[in-house]
N, C-alpha and C positions, 0 to 999 in steps of 0.2 A: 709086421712081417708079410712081404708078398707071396703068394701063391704061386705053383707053381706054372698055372696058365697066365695068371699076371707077367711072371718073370719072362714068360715066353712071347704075351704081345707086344710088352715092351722092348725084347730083342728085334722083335718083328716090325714094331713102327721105325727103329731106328734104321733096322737094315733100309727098308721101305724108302724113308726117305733120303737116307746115304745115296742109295741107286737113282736116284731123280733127280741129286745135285751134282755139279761134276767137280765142286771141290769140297773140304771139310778141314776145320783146323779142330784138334786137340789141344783143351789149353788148365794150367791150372789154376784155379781159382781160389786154392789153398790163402786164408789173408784178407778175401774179401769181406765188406758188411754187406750186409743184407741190401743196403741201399743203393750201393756201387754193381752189386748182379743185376739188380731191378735198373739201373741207370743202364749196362750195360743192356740187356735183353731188350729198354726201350728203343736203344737204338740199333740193333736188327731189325726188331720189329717194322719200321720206318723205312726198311733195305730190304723186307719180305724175306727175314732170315729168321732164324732161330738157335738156341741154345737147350743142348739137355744134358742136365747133370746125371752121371750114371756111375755103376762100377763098374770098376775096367775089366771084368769077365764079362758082361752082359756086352760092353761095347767092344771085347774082341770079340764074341760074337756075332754081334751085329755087322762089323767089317769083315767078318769072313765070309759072312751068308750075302752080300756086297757085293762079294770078290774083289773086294780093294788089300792090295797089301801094306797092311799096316799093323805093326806088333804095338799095342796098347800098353801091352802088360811090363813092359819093359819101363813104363814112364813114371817117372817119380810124384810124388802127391796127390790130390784129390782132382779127377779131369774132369770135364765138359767139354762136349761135344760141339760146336758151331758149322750149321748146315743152313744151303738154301739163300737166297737173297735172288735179286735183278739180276745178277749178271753173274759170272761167272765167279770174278776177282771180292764179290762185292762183300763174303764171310772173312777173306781174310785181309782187306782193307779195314773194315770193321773192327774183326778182332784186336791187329797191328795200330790203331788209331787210338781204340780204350790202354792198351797195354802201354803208350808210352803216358798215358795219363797216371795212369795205375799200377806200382813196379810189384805188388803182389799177385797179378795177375802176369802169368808167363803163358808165352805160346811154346810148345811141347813139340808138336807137331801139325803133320795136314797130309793130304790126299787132293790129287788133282788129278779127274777122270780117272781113278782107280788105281793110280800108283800115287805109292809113298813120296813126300817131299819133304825136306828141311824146312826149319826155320827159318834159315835164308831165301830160302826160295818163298816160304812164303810173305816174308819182307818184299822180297821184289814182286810178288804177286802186289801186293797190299801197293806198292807204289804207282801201278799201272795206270794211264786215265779209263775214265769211266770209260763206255761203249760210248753214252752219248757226246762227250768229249770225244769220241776216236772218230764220231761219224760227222761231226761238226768240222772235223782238220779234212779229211775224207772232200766232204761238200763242197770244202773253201779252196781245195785244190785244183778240184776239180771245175769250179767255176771263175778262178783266174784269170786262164789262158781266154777263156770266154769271153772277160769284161777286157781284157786286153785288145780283143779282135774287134770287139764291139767299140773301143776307146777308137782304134785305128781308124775303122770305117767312118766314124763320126768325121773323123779328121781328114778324111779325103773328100768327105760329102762337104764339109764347111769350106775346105779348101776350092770348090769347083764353084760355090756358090760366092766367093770372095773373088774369085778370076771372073766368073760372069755379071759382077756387080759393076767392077773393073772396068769392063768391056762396054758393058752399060756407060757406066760415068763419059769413059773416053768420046763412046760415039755421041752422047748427048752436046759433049760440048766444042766437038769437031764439026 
């Protein structure tokens, strides 16, 4: 049985780090083995995310002291929290990626930057590419036009150098 300064760091860490990430899925994990949360948790862990299993008073708590609106208590079965990772999308790609492996695992809900989200929404979070995937298209866009301008210019330098070759040949042999 926790104490009641336990019960209260543990609202506190949660809150703590709800406010540092700017999204959060709720998901139930009612169904899982032991070995499927530990497979699951390894791979946040790998995405700099995290999972806590809590009751859903301590984590309405948590989100309220957040100021995220999110009614917890309303959700059916045993939850866990999924917070934290690289990027922004990167808890509920994670989460959305074990759940289609896993049908006892349901996502509930989420929070993105402090408002409540669907499930669908957070599916389309979950779909998103990475950041470094977005800055890779970003890059490639942006140095297109570039390699094209550079393709050009090659082709009028080679072009001037083939007319004064030309020029060459003709007066040599005139």
């Amino acid at each position: 049985m926790l104490t009641r300064q336990e019960k209260k760091a543990l609202v506190d860490d949660l809150s703590k780090n709800l406010q540092e990430t700017k999204t959060s899925v709720v998901c139930d994990y009612k169904g899982l083995t032991v070995s499927e949360v530990s497979e699951l948790r390894k791979s946040l862990r790998e995405n700099n995310a995290s999972m806590r299993v809590i009751k859903k008073t301590f984590a309405q708590l948590a989100f309220s002291k957040a100021k995220i609106e999110l009614d917890v208590r309303g959700i059916k079965g045993q939850i866990a929290v999924i917070y934290g990772g690289d990027d922004e999308v990167c808890s509920s790609r994670s989460a959305f990626d074990f759940s289609k492996n896993n049908k006892a695992f349901k996502i509930r809900a989420g929070s993105l930057e402090g408002k409540a989200i669907t499930v669908k929404e957070i599916t389309n979070l979950a779909k998103l590419l990475t950041k470094e995937q977005l800055l890779g298209q970003v890059v490639g866009t942006i140095k297109a036009p570039i390699a094209g301008f550079i393709g050009v210019l090659k082709g009028n330098l080679r072009n001037v150098v083939y007319t004064l070759d030309t020029i060459k040949g003709s007066r040599e042999n005139a």
